[in-house]
mmJSON file of the N, C-alpha and C atoms, coordinates in Angstrom:
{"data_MODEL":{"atom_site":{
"group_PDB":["ATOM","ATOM","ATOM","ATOM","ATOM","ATOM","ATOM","ATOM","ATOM","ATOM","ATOM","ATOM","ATOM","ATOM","ATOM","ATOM","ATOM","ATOM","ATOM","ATOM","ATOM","ATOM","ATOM","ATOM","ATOM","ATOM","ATOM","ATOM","ATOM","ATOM","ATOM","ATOM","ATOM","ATOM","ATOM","ATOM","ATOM","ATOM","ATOM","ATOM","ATOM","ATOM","ATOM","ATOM","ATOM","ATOM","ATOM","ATOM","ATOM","ATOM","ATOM","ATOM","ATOM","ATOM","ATOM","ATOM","ATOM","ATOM","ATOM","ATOM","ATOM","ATOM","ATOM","ATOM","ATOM","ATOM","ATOM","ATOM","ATOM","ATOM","ATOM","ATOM","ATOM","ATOM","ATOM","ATOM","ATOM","ATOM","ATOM","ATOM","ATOM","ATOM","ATOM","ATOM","ATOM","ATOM","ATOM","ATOM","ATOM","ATOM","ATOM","ATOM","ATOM","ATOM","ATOM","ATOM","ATOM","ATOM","ATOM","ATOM","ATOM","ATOM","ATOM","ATOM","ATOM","ATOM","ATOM","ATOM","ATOM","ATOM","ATOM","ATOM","ATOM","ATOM","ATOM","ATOM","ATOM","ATOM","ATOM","ATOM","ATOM","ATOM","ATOM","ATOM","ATOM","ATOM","ATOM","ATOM","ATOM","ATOM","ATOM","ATOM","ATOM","ATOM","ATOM","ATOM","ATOM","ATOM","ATOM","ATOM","ATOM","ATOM","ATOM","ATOM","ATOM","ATOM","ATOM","ATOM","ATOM","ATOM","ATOM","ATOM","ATOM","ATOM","ATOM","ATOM","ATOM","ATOM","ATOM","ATOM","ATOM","ATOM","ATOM","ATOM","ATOM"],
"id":[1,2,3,4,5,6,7,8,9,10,11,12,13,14,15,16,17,18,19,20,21,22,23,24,25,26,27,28,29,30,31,32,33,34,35,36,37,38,39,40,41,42,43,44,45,46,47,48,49,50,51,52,53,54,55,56,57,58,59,60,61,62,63,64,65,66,67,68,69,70,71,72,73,74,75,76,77,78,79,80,81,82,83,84,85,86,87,88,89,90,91,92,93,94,95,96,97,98,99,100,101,102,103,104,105,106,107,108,109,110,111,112,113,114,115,116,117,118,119,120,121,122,123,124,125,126,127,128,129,130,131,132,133,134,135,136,137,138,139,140,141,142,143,144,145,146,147,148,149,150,151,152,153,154,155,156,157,158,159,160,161,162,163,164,165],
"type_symbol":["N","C","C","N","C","C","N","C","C","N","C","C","N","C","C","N","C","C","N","C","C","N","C","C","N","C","C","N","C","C","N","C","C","N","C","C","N","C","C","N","C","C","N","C","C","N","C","C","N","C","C","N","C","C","N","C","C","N","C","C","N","C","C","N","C","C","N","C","C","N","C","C","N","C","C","N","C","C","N","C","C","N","C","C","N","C","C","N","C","C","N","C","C","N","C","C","N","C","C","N","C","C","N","C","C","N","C","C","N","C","C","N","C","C","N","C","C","N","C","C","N","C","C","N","C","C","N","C","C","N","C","C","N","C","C","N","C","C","N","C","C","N","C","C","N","C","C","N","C","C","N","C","C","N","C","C","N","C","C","N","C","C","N","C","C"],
"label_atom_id":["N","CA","C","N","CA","C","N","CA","C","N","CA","C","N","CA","C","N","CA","C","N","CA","C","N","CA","C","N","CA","C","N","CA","C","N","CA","C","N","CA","C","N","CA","C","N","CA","C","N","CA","C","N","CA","C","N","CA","C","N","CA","C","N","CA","C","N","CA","C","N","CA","C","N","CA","C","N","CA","C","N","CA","C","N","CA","C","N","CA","C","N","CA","C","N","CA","C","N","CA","C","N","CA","C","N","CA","C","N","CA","C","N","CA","C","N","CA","C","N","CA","C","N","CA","C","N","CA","C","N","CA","C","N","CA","C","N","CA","C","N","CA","C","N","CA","C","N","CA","C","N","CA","C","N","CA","C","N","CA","C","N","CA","C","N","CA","C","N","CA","C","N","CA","C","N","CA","C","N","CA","C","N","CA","C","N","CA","C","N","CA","C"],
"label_alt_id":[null,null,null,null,null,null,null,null,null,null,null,null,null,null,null,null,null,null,null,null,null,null,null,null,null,null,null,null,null,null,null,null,null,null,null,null,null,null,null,null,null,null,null,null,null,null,null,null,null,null,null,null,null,null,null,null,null,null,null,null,null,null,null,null,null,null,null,null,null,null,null,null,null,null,null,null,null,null,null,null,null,null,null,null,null,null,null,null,null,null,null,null,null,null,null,null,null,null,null,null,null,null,null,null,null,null,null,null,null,null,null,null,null,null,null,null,null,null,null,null,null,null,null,null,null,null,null,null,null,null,null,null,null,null,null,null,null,null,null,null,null,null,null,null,null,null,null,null,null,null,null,null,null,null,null,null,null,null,null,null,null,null,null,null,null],
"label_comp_id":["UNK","UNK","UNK","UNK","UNK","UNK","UNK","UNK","UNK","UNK","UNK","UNK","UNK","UNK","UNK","UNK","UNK","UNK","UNK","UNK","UNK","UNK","UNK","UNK","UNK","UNK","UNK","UNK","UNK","UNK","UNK","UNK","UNK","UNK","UNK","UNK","UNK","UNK","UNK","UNK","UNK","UNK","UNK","UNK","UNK","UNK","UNK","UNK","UNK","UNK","UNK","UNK","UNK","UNK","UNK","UNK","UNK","UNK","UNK","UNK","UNK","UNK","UNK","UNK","UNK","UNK","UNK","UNK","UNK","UNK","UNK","UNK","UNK","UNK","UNK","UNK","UNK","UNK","UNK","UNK","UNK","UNK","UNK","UNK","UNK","UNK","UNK","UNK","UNK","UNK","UNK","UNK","UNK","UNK","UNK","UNK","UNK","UNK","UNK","UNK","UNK","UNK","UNK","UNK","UNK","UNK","UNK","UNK","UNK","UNK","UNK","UNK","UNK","UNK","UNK","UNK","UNK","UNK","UNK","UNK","UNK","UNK","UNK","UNK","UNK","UNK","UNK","UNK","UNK","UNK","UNK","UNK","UNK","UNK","UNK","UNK","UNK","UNK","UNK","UNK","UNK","UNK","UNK","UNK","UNK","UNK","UNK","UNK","UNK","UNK","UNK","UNK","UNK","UNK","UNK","UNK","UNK","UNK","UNK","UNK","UNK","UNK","UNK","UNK","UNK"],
"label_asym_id":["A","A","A","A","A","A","A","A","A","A","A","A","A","A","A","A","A","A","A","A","A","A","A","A","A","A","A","A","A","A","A","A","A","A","A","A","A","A","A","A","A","A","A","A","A","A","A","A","A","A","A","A","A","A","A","A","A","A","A","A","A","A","A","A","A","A","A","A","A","A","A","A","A","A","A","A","A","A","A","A","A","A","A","A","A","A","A","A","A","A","A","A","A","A","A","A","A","A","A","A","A","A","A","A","A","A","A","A","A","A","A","A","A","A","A","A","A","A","A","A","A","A","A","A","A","A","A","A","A","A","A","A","A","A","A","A","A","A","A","A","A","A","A","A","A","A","A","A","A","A","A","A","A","A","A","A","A","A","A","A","A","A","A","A","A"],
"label_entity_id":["1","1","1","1","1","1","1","1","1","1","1","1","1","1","1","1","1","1","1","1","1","1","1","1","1","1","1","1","1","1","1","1","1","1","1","1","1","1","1","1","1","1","1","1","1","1","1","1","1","1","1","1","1","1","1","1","1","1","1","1","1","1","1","1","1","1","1","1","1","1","1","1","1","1","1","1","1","1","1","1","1","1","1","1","1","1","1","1","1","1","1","1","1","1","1","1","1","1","1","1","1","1","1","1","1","1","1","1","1","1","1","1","1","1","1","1","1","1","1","1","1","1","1","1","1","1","1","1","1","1","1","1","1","1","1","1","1","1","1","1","1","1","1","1","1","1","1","1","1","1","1","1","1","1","1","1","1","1","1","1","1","1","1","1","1"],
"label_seq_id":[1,1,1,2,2,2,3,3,3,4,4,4,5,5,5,6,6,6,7,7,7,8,8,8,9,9,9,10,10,10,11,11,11,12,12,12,13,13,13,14,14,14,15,15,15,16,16,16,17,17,17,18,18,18,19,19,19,20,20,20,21,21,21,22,22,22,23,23,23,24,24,24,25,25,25,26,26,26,27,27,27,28,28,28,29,29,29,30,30,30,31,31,31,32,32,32,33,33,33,34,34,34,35,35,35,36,36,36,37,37,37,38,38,38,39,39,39,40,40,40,41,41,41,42,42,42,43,43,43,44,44,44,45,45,45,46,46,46,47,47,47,48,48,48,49,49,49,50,50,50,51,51,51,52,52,52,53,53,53,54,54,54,55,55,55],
"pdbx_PDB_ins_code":[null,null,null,null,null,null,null,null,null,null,null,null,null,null,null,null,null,null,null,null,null,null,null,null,null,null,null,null,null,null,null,null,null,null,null,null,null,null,null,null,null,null,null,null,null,null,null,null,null,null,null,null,null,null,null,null,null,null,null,null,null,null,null,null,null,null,null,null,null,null,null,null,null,null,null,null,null,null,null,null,null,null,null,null,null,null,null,null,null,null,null,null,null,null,null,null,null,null,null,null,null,null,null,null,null,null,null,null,null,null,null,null,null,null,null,null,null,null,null,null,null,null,null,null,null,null,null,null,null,null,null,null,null,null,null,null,null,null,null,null,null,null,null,null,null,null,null,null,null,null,null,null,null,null,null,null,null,null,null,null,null,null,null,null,null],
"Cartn_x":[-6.102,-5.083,-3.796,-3.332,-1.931,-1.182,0.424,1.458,1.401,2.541,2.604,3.696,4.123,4.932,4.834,3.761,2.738,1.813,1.504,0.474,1.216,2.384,3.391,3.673,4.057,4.146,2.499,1.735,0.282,-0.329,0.315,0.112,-1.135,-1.872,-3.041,-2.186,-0.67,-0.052,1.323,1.459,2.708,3.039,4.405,5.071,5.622,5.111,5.471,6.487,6.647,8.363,9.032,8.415,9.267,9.081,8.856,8.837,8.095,6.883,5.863,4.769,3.723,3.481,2.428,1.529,0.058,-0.645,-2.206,-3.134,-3.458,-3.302,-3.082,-4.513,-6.217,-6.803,-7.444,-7.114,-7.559,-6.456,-5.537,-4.07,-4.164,-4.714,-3.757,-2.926,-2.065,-1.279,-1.467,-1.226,-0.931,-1.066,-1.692,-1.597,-0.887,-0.434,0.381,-1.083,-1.614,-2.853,-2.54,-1.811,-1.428,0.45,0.623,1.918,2.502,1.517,1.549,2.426,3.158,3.564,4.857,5.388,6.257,5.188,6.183,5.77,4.288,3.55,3.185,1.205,0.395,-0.68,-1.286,-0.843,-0.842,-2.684,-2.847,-4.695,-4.732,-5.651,-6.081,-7.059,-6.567,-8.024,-9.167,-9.191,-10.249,-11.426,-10.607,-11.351,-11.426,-10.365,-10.284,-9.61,-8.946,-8.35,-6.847,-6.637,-5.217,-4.306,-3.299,-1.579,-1.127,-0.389,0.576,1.81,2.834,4.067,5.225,5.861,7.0,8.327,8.611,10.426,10.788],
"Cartn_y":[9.058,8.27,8.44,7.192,7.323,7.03,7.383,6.752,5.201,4.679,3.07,3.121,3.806,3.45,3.055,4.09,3.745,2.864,2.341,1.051,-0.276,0.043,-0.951,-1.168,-0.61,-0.116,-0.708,-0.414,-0.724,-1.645,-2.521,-4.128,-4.153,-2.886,-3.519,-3.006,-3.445,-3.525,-4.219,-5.203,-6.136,-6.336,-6.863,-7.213,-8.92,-8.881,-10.921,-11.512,-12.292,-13.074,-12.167,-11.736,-10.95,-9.29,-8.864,-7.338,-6.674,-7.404,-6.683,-6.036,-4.946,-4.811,-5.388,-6.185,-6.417,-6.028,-5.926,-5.974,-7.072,-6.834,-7.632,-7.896,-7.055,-7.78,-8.177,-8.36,-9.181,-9.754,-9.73,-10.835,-10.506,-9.31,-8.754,-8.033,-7.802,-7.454,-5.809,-4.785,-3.357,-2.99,-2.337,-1.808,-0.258,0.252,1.542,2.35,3.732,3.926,5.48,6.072,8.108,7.627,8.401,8.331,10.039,10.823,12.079,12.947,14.118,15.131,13.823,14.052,13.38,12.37,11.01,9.575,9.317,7.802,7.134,6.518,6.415,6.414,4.874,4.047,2.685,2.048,1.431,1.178,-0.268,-0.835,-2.276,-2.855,-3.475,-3.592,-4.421,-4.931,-5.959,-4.723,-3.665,-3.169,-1.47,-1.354,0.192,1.204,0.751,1.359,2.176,3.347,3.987,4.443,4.43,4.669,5.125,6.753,7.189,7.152,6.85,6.34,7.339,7.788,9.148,8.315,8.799,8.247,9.027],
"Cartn_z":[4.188,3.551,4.36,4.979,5.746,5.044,5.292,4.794,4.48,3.552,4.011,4.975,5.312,6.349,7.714,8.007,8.917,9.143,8.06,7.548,8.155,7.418,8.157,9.486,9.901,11.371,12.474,11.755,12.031,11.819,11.154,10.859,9.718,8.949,8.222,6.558,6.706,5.204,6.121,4.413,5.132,4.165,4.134,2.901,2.469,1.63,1.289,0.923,0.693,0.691,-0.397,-1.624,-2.671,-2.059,-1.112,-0.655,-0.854,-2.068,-2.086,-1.258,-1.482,-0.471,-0.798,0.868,0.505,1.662,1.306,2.395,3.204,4.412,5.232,5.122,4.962,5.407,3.858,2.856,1.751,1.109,1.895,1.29,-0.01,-0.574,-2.322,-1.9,-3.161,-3.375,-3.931,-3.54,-3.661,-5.214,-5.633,-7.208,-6.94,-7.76,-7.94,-9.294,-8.215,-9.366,-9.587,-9.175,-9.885,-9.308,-10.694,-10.024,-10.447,-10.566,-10.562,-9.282,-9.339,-8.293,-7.638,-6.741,-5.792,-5.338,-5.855,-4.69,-5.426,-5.221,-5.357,-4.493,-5.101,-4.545,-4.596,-3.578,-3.689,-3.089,-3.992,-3.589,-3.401,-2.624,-2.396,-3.491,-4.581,-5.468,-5.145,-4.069,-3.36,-2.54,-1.457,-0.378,-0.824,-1.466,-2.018,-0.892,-0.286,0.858,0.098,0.29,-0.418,0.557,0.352,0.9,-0.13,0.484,-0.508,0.369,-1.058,-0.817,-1.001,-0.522,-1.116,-1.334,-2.276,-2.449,-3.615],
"occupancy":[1.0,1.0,1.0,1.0,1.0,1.0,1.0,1.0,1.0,1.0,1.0,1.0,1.0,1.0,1.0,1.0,1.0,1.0,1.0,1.0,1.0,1.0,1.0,1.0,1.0,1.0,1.0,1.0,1.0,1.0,1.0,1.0,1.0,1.0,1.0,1.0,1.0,1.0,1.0,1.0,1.0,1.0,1.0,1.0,1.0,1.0,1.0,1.0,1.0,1.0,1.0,1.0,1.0,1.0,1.0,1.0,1.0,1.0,1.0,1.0,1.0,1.0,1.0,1.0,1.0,1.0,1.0,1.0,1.0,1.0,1.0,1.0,1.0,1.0,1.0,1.0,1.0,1.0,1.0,1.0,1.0,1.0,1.0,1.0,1.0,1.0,1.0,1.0,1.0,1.0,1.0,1.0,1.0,1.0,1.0,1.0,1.0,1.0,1.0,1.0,1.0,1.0,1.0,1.0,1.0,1.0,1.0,1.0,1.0,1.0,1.0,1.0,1.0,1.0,1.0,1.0,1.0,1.0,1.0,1.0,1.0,1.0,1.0,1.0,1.0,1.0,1.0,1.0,1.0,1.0,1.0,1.0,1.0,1.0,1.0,1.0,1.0,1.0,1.0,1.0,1.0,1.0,1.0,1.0,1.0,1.0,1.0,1.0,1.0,1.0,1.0,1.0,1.0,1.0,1.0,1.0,1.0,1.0,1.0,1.0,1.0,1.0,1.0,1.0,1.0],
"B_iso_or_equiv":[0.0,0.0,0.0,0.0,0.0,0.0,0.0,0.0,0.0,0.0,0.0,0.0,0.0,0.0,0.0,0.0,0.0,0.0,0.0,0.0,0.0,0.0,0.0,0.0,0.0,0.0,0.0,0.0,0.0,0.0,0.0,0.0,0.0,0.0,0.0,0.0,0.0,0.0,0.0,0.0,0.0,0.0,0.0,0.0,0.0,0.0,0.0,0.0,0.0,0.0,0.0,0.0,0.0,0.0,0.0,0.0,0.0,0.0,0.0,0.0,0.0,0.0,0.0,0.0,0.0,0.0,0.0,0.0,0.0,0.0,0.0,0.0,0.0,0.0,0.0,0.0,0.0,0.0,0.0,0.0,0.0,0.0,0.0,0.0,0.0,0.0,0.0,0.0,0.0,0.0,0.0,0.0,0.0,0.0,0.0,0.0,0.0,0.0,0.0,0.0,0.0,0.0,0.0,0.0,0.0,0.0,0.0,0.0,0.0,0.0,0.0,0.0,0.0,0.0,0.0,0.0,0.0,0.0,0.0,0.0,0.0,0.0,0.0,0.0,0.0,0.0,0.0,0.0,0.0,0.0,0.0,0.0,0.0,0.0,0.0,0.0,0.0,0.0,0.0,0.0,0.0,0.0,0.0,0.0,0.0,0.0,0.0,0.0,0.0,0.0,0.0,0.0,0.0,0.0,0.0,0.0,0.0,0.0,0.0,0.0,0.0,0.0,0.0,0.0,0.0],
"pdbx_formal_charge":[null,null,null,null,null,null,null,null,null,null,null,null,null,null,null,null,null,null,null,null,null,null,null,null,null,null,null,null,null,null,null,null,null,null,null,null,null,null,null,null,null,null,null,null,null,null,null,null,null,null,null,null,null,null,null,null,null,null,null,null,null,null,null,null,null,null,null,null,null,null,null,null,null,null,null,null,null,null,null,null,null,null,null,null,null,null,null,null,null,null,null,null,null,null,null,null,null,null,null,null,null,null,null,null,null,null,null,null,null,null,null,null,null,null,null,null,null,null,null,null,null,null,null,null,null,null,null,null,null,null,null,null,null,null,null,null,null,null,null,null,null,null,null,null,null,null,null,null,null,null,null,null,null,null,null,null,null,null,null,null,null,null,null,null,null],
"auth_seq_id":[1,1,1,2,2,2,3,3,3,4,4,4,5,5,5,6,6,6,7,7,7,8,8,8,9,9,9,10,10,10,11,11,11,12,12,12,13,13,13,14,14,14,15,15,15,16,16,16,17,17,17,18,18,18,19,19,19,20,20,20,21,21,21,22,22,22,23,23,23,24,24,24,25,25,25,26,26,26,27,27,27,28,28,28,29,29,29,30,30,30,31,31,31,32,32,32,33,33,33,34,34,34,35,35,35,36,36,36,37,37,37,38,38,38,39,39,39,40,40,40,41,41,41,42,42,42,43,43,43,44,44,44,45,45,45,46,46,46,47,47,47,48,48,48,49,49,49,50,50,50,51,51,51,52,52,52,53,53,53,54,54,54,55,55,55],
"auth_comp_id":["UNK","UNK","UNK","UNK","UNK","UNK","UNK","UNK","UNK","UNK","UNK","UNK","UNK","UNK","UNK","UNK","UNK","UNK","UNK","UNK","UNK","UNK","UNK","UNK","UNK","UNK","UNK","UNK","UNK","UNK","UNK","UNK","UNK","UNK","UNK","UNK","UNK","UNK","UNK","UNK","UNK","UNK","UNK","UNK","UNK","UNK","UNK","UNK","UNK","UNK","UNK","UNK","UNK","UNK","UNK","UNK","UNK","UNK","UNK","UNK","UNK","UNK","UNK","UNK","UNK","UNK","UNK","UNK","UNK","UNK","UNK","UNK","UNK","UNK","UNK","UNK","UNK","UNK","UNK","UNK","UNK","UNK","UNK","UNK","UNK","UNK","UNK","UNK","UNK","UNK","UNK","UNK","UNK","UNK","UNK","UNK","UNK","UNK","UNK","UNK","UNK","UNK","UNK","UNK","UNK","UNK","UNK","UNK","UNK","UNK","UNK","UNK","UNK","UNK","UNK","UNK","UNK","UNK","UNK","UNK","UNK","UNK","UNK","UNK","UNK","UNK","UNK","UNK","UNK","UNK","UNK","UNK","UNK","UNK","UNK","UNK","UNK","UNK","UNK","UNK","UNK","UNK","UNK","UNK","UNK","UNK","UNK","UNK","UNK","UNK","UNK","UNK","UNK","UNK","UNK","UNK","UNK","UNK","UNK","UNK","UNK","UNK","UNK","UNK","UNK"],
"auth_asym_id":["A","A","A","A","A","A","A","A","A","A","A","A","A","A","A","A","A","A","A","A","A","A","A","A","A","A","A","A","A","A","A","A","A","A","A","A","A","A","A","A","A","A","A","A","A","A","A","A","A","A","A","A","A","A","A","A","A","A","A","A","A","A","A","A","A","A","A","A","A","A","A","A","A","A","A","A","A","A","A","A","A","A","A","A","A","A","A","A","A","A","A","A","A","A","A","A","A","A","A","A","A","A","A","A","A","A","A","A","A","A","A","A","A","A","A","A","A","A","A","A","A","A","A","A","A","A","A","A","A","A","A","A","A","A","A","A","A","A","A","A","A","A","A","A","A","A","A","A","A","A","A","A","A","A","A","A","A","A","A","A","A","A","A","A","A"],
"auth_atom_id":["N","CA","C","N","CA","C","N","CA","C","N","CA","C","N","CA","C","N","CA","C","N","CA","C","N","CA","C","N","CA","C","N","CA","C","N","CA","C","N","CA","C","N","CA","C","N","CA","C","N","CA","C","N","CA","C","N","CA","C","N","CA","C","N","CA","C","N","CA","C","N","CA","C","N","CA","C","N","CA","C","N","CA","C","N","CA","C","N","CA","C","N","CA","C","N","CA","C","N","CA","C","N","CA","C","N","CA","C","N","CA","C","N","CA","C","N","CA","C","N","CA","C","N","CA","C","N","CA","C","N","CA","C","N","CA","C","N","CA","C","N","CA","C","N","CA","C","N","CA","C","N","CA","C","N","CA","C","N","CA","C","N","CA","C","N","CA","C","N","CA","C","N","CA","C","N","CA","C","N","CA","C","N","CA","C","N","CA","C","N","CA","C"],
"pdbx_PDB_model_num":[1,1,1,1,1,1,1,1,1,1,1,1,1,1,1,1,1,1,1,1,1,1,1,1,1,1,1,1,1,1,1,1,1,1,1,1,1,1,1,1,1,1,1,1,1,1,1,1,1,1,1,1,1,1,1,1,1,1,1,1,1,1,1,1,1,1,1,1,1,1,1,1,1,1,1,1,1,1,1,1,1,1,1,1,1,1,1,1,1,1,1,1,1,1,1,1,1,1,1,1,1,1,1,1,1,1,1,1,1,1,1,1,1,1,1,1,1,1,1,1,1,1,1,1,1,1,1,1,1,1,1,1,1,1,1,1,1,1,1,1,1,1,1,1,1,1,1,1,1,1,1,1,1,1,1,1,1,1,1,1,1,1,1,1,1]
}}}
């Protein structure tokens, strides 16, 4: 599991006209699934691919 920051950076997460984030390779849109400890565990609900997010 990489950052999204890195995802970003890496072109297979992008963000859409409202900033959301999506998967670039099933064009959804990011679900938010533990939001347990520091930051955020963002999943693809199409491919199941996860990014955790810190802020």
């Amino acid at each position: 599991m990489s950052s999204v920051t890195k995802a970003l950076r890496s072109g297979t997460v992008r963000k859409d006209t409202y900033e959301r984030l999506v998967c670039d390779d099933c064009n959804r849109q990011l679900t938010t699934r533990d939001r347990g400890g520091v930051g955020w565990r963002r999943v693809c609900p199409d491919c199941g691919r996860e990014w955790k997010q810190l802020r």
